[in-house]
PyMOL CGO cylinders between C-alpha atoms (Angstrom):
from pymol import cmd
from pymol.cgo import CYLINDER

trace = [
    CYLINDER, -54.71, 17.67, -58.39, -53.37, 14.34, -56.63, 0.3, 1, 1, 1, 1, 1, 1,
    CYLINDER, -53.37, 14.34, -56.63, -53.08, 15.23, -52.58, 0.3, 1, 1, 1, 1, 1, 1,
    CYLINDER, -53.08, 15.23, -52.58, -50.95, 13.35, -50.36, 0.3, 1, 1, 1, 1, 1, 1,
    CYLINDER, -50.95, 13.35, -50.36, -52.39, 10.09, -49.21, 0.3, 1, 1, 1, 1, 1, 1,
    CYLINDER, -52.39, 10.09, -49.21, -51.78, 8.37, -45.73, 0.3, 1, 1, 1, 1, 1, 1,
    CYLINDER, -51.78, 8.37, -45.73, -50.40, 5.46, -47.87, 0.3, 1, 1, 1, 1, 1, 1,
    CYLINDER, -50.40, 5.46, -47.87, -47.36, 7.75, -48.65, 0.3, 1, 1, 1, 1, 1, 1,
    CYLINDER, -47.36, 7.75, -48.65, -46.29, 8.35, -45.13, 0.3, 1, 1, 1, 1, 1, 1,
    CYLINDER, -46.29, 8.35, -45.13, -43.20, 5.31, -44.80, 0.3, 1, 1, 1, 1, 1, 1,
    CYLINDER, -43.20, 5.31, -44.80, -42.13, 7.51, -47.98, 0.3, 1, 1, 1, 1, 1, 1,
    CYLINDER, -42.13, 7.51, -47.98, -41.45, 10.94, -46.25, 0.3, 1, 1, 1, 1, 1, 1,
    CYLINDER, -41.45, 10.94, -46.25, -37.93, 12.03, -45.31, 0.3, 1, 1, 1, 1, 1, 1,
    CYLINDER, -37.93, 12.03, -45.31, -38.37, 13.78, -42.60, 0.3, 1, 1, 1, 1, 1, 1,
    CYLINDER, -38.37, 13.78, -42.60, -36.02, 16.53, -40.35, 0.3, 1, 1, 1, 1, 1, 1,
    CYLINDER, -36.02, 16.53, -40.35, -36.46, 17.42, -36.76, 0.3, 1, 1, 1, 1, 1, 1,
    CYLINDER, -36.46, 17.42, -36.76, -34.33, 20.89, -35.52, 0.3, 1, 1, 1, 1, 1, 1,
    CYLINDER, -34.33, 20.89, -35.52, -34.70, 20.54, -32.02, 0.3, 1, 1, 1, 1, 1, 1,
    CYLINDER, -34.70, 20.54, -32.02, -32.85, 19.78, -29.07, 0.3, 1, 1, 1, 1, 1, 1,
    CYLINDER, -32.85, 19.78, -29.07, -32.59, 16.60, -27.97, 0.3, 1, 1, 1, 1, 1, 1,
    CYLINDER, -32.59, 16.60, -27.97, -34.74, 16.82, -24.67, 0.3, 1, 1, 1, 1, 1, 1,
    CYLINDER, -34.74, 16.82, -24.67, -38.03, 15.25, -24.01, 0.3, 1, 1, 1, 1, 1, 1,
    CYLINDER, -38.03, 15.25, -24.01, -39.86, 17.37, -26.44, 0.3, 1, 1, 1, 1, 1, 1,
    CYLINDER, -39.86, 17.37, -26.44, -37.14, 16.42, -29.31, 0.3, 1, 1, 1, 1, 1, 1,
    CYLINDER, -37.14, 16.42, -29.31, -37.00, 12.76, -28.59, 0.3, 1, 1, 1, 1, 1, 1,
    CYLINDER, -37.00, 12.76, -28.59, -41.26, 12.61, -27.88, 0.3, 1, 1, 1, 1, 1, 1,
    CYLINDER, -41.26, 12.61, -27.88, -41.61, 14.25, -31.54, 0.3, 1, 1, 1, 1, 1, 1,
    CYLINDER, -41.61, 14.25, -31.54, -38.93, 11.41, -32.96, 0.3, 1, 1, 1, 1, 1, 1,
    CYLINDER, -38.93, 11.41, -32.96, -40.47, 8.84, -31.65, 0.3, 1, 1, 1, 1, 1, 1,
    CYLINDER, -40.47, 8.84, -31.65, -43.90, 9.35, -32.92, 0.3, 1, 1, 1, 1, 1, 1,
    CYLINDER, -43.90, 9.35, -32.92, -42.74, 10.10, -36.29, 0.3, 1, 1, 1, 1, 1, 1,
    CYLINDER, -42.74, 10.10, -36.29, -40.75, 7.31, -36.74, 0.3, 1, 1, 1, 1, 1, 1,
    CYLINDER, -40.75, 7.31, -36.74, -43.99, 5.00, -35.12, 0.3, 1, 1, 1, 1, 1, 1,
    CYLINDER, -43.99, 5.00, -35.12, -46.35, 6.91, -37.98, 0.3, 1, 1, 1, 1, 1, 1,
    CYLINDER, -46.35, 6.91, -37.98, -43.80, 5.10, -40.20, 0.3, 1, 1, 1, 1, 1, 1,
    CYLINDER, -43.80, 5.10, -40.20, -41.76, 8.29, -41.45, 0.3, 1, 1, 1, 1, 1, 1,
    CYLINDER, -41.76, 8.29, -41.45, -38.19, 7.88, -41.97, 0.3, 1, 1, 1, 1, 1, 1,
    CYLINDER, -38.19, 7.88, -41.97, -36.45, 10.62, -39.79, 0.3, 1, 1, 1, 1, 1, 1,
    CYLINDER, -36.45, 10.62, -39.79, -33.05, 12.56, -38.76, 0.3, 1, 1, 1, 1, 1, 1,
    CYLINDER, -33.05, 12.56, -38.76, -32.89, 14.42, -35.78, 0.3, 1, 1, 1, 1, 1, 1,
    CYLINDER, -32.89, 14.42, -35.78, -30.48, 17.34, -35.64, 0.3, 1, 1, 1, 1, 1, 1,
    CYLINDER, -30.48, 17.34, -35.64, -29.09, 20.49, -33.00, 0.3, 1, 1, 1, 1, 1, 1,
    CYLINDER, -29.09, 20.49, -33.00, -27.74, 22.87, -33.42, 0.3, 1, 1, 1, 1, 1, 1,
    CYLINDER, -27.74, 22.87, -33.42, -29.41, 23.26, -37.10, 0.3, 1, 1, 1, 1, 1, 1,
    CYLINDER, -29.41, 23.26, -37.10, -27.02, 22.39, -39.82, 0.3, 1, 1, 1, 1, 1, 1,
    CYLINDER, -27.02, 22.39, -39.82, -26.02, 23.98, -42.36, 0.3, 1, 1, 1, 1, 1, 1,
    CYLINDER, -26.02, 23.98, -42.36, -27.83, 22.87, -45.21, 0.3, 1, 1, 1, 1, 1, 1,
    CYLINDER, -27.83, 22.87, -45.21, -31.06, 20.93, -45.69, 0.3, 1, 1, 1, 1, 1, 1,
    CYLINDER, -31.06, 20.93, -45.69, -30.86, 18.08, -48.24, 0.3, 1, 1, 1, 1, 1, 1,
    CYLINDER, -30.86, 18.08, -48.24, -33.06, 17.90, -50.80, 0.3, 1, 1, 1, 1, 1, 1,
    CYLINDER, -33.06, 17.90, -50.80, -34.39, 14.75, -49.94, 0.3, 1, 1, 1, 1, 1, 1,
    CYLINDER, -34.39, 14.75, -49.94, -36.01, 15.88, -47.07, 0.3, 1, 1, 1, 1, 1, 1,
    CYLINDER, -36.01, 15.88, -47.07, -39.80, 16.51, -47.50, 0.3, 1, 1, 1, 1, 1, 1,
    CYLINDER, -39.80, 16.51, -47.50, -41.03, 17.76, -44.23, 0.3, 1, 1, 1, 1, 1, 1,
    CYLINDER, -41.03, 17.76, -44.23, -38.94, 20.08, -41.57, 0.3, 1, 1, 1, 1, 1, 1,
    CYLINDER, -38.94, 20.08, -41.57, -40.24, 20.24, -38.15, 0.3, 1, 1, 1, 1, 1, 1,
    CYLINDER, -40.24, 20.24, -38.15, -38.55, 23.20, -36.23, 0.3, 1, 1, 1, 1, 1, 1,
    CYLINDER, -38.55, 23.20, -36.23, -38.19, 24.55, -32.46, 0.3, 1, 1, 1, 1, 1, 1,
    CYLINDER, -38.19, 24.55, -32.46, -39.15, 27.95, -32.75, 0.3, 1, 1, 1, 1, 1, 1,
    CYLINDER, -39.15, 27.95, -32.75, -36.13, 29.26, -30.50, 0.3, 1, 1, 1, 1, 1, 1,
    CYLINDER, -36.13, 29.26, -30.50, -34.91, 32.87, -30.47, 0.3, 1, 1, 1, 1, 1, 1,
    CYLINDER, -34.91, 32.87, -30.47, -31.51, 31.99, -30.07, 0.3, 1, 1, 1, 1, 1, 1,
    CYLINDER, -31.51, 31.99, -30.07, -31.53, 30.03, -33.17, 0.3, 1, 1, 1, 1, 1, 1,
    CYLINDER, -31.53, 30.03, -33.17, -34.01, 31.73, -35.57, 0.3, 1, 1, 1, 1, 1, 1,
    CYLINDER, -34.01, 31.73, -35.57, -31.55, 33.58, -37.37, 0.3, 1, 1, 1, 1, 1, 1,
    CYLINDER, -31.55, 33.58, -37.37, -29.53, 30.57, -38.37, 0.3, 1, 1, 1, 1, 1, 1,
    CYLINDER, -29.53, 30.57, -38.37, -33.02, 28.96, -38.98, 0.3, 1, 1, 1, 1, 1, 1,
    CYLINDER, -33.02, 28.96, -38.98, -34.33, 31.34, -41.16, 0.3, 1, 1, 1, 1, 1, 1,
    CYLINDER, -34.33, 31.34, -41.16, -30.74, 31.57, -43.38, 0.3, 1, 1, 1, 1, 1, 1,
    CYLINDER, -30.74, 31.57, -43.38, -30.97, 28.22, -43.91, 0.3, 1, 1, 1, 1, 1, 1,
    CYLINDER, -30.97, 28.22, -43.91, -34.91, 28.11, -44.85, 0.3, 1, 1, 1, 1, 1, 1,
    CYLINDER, -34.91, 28.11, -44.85, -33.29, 31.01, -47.37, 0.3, 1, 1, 1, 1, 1, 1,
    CYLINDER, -33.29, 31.01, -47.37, -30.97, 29.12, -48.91, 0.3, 1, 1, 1, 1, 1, 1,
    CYLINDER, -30.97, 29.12, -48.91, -33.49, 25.78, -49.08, 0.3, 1, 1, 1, 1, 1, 1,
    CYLINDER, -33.49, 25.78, -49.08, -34.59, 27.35, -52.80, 0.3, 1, 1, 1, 1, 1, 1,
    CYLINDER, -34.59, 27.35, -52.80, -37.66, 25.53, -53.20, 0.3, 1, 1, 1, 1, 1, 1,
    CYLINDER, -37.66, 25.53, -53.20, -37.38, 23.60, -49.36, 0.3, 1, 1, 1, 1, 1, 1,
    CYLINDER, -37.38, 23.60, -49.36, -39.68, 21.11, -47.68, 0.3, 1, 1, 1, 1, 1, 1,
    CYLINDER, -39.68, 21.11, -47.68, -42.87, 21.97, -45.93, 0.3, 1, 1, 1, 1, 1, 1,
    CYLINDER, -42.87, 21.97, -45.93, -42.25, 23.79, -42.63, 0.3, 1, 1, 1, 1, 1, 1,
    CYLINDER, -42.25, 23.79, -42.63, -43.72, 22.79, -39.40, 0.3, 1, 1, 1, 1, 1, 1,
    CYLINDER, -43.72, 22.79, -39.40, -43.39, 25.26, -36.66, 0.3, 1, 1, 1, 1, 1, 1,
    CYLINDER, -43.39, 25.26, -36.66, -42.57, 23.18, -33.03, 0.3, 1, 1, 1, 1, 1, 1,
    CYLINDER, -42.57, 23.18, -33.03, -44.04, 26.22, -30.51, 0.3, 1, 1, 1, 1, 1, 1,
    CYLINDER, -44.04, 26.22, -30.51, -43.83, 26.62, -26.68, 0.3, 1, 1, 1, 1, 1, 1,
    CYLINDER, -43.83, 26.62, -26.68, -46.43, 29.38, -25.80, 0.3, 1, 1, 1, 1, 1, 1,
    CYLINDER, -46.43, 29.38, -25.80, -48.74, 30.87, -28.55, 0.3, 1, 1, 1, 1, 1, 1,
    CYLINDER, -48.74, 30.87, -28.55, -47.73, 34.90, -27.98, 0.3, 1, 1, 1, 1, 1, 1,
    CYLINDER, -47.73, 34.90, -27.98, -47.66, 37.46, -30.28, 0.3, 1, 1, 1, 1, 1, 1,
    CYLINDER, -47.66, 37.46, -30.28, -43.75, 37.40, -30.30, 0.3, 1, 1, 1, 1, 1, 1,
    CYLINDER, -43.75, 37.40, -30.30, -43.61, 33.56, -31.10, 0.3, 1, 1, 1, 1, 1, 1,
    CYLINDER, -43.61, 33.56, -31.10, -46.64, 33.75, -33.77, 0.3, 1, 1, 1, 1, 1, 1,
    CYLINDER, -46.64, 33.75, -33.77, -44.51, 36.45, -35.50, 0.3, 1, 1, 1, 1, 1, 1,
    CYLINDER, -44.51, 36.45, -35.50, -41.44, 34.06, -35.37, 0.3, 1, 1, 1, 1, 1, 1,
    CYLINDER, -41.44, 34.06, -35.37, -43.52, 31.17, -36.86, 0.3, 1, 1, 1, 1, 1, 1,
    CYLINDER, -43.52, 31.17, -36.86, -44.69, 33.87, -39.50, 0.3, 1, 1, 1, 1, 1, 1,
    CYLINDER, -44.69, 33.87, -39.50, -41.28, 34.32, -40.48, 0.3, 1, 1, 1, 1, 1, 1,
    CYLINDER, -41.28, 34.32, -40.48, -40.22, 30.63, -40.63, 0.3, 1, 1, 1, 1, 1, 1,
    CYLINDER, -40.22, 30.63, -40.63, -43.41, 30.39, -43.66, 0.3, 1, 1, 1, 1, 1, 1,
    CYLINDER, -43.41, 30.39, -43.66, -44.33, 27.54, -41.57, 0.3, 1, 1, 1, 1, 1, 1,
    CYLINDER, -44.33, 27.54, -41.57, -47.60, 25.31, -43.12, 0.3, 1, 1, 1, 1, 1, 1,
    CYLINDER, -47.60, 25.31, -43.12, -48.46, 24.20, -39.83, 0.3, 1, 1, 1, 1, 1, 1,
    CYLINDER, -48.46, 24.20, -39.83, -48.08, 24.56, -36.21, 0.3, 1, 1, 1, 1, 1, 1,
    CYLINDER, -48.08, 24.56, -36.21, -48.01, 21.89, -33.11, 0.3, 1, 1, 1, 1, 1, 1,
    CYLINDER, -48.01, 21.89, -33.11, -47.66, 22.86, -29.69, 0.3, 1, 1, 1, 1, 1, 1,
    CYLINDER, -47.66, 22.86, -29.69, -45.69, 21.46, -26.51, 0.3, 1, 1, 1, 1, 1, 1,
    CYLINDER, -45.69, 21.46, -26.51, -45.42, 19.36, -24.73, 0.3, 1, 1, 1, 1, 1, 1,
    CYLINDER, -45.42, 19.36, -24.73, -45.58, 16.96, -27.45, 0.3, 1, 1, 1, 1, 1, 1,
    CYLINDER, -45.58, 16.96, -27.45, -48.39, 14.39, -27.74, 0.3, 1, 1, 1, 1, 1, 1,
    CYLINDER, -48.39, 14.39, -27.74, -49.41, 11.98, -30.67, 0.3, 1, 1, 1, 1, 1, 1,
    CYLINDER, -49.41, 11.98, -30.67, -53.08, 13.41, -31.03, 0.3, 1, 1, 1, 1, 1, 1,
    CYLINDER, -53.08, 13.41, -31.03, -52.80, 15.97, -33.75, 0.3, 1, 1, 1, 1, 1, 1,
    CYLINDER, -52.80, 15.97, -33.75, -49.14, 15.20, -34.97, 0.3, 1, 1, 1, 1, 1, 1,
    CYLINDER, -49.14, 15.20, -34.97, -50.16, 12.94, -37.87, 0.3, 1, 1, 1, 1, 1, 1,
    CYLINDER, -50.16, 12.94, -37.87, -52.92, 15.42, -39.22, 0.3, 1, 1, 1, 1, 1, 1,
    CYLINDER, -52.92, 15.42, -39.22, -50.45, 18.48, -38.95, 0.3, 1, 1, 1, 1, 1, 1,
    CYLINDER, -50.45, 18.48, -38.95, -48.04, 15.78, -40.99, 0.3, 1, 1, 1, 1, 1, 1,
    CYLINDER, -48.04, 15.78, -40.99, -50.52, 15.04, -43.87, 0.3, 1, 1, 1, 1, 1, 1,
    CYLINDER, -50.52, 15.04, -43.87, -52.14, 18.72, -44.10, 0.3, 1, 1, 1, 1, 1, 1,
    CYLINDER, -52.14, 18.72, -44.10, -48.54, 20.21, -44.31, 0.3, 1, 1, 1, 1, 1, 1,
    CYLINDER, -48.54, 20.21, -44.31, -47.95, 18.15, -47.05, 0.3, 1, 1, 1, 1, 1, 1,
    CYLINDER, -47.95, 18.15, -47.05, -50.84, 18.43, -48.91, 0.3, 1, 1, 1, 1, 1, 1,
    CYLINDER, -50.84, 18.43, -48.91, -50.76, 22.38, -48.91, 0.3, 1, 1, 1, 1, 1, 1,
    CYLINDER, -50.76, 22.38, -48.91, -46.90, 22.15, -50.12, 0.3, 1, 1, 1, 1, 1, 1,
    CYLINDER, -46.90, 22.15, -50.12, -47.88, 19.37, -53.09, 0.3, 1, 1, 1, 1, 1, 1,
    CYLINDER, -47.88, 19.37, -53.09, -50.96, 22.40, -54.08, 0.3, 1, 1, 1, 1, 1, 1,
    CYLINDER, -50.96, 22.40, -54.08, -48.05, 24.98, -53.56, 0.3, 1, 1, 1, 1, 1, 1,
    CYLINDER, -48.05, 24.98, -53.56, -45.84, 23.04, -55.91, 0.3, 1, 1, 1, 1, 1, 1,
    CYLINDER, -45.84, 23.04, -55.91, -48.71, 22.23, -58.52, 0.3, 1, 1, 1, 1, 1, 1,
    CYLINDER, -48.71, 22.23, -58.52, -49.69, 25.94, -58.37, 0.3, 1, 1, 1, 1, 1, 1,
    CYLINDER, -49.69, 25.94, -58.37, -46.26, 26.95, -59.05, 0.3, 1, 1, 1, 1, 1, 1,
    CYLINDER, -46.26, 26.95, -59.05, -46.00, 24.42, -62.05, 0.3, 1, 1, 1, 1, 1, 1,
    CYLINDER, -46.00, 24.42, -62.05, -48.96, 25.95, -63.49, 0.3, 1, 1, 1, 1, 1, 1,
    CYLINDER, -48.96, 25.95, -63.49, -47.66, 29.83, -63.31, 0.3, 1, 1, 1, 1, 1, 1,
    CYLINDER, -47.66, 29.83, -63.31, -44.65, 29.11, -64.98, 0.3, 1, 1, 1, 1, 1, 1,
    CYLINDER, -44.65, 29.11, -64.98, -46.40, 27.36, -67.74, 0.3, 1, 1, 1, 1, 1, 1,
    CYLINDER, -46.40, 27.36, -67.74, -48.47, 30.55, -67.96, 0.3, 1, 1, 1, 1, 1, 1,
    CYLINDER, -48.47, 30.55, -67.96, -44.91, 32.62, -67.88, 0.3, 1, 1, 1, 1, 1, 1,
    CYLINDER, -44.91, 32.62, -67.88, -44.12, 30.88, -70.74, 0.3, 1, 1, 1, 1, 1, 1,
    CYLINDER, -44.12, 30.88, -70.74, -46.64, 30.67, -72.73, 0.3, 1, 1, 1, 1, 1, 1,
    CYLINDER, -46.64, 30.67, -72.73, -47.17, 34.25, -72.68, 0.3, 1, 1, 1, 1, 1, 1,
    CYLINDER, -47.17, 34.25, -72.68, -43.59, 35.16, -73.46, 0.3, 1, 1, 1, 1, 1, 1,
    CYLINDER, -43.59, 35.16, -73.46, -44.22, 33.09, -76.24, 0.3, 1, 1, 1, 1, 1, 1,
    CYLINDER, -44.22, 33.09, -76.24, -47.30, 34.90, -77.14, 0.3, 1, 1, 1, 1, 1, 1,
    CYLINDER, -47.30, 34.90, -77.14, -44.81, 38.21, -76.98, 0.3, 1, 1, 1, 1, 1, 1,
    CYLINDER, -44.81, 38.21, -76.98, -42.03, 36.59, -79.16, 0.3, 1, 1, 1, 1, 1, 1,
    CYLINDER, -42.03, 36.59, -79.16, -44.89, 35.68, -81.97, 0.3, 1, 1, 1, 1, 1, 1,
    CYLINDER, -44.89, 35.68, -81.97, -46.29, 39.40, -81.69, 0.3, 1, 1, 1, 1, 1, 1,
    CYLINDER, -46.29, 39.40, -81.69, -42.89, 41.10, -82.13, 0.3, 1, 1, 1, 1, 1, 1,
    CYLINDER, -42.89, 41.10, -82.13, -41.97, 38.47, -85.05, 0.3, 1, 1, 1, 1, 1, 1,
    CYLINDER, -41.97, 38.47, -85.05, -45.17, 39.38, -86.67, 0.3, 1, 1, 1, 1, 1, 1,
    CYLINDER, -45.17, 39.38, -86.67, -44.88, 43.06, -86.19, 0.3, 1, 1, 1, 1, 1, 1,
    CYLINDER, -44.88, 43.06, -86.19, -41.48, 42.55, -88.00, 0.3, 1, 1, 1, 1, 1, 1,
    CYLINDER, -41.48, 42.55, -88.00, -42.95, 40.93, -91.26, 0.3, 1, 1, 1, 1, 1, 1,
    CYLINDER, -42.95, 40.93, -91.26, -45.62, 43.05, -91.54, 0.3, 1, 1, 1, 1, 1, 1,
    CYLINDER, -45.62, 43.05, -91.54, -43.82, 46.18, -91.20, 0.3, 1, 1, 1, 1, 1, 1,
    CYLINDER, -43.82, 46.18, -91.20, -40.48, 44.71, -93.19, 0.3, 1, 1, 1, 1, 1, 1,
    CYLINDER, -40.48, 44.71, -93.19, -42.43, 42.75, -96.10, 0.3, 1, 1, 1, 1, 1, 1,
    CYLINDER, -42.43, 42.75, -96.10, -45.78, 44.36, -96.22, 0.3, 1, 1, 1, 1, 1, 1,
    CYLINDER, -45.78, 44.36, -96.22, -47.73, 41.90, -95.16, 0.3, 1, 1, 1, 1, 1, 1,
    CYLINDER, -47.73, 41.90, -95.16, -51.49, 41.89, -93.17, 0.3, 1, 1, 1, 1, 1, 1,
    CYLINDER, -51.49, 41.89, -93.17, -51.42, 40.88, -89.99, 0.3, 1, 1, 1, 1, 1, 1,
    CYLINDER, -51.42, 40.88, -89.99, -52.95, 37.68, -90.33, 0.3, 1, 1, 1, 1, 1, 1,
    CYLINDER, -52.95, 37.68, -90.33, -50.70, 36.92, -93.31, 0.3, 1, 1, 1, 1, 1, 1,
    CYLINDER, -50.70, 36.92, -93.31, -48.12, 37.32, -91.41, 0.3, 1, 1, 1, 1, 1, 1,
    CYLINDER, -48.12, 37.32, -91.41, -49.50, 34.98, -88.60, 0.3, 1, 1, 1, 1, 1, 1,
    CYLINDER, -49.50, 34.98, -88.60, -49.42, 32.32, -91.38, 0.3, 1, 1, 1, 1, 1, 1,
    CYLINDER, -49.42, 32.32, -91.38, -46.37, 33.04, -92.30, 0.3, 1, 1, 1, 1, 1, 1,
    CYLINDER, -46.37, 33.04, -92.30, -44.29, 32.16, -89.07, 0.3, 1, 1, 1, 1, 1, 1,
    CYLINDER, -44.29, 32.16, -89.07, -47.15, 29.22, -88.81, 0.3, 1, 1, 1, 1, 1, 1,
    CYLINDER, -47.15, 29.22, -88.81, -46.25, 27.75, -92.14, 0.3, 1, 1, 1, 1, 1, 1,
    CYLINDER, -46.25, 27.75, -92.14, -42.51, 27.76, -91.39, 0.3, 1, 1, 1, 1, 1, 1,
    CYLINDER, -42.51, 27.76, -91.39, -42.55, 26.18, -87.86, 0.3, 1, 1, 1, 1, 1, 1,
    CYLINDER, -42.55, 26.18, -87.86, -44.92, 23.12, -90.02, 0.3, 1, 1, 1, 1, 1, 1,
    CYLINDER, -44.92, 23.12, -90.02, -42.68, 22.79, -92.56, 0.3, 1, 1, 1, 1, 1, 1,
    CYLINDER, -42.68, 22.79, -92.56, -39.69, 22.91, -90.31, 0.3, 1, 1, 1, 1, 1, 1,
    CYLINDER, -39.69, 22.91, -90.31, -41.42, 20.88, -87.57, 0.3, 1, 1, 1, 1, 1, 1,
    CYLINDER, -41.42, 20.88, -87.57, -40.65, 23.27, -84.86, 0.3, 1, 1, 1, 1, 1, 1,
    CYLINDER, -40.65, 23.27, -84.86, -42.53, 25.83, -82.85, 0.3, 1, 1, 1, 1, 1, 1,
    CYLINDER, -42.53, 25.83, -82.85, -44.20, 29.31, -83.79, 0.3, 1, 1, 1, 1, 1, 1,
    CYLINDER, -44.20, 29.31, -83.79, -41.86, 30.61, -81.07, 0.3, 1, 1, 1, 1, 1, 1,
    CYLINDER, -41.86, 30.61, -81.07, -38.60, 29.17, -82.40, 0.3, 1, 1, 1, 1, 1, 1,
    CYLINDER, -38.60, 29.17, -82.40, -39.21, 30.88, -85.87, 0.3, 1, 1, 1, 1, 1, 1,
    CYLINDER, -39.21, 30.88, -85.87, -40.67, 33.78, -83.57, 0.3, 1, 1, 1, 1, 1, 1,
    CYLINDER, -40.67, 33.78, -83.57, -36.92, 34.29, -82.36, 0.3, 1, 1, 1, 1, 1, 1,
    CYLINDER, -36.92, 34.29, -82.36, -35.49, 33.17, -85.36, 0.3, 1, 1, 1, 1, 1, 1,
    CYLINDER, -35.49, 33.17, -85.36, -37.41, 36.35, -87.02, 0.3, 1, 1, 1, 1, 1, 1,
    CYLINDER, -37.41, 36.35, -87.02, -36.27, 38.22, -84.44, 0.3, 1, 1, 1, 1, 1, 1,
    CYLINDER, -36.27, 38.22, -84.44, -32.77, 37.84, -83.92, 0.3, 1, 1, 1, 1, 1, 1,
    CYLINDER, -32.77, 37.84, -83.92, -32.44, 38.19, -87.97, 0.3, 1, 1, 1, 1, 1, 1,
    CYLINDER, -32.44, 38.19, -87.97, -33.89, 41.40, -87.68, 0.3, 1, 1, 1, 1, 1, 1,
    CYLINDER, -33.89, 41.40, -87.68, -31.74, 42.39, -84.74, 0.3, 1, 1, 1, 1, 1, 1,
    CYLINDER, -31.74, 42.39, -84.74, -28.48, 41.61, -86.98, 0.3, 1, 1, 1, 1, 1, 1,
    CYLINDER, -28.48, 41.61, -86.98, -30.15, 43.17, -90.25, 0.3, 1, 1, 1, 1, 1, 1,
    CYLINDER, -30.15, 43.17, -90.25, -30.74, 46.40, -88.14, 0.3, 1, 1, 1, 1, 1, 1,
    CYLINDER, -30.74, 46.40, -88.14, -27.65, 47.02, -86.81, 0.3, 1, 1, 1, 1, 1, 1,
    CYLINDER, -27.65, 47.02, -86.81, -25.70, 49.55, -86.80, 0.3, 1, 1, 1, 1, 1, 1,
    CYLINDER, -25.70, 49.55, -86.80, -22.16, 49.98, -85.43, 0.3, 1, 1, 1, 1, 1, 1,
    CYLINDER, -22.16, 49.98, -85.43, -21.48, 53.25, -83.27, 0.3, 1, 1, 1, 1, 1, 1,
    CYLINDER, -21.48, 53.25, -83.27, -19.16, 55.43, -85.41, 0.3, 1, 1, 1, 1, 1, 1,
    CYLINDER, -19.16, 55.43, -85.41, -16.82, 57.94, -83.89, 0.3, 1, 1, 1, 1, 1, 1,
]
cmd.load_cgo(trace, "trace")
């Protein structure tokens, strides 16, 4: 699996939630130094765009509600960086909640930033690959299903062995140069219309 390389850095979009006081400006200015292209924005807004690939955020009380409605609605969001004051049990739990990949502490210094940066990233690129790969696996075992059922159907309606019928559904998707699982359903939803029976009063 590729990782993220420094070389990528000038191509990150990335958002700051914070308020604009020392802390907020310090953690601007060293991004945009590392060479990321950044927006800066309080109160949080109302909507992350989907260009954005890294979100640092203020873990604030005041504002975590808002914070974590929007993370909610981010379906598939950036990589979360938590922006902490004190490292309590209260504040952990509030970073716990934001799913945050990585944490950096105030007041806000450039030692540490740019490895939080690149190990953030890397963990959401193996999140995202990881993701990729279970859906795959979703689907190639509902395809797996549709081919049992299918072949449960010609076996039981046309007499056929099992592996007979395997062929069967094999030899039509080659000859029609489509998948096992499109003749799977095609088996399947002829069987449903076949075998039904309207409800009679």
């Amino acid at each position: 699996m590729t990782g993220f390389l420094l070389k990528d850095l000038r191509d990150l979009s990335v958002m700051v939630i914070h308020a604009p006081d020392r802390d907020g400006s310090a953690l601007v200015e060293h991004l945009r130094r590392i060479g990321c292209r950044v927006e800066a924005h309080w109160p949080p807004p109302e909507d992350i765009p989907a260009v954005v690939d890294i979100l640092f955020v203020a873990i604030d009380r005041d504002i975590h509600r808002k914070v974590k409605n929007l993370l909610r609605r981010a379906n598939d969001g950036p990589a979360v960086i938590a922006v902490v004051d004190y490292e309590n049990p209260a504040t952990l739990q509030l970073v716990l909640e934001t799913e945050s990949l990585s944490v950096i502490g105030k007041p806000i210094r450039p030692f540490g930033l740019l490895a939080n940066l690149v190990m953030a990233r890397n963990v959401w690129l193996q999140r995202q690959g990881l993701r990729r790969q279970i859906t795959k696996l979703e689907q190639k075992l509902a395809g797996q299903q549709k081919v049992a059922k299918a072949k449960s159907i010609l076996m039981e309606t046309q007499g056929l062995p099992e592996r007979a019928a395997y062929e069967s559904i094999r030899a039509q998707a080659m000859a029609k140069r489509t998948t096992m699982v499109e003749i799977a359903n095609a088996i399947i939803n002829a069987n449903d219309l076949l075998s039904f029976r309207p409800n009679r009063e």
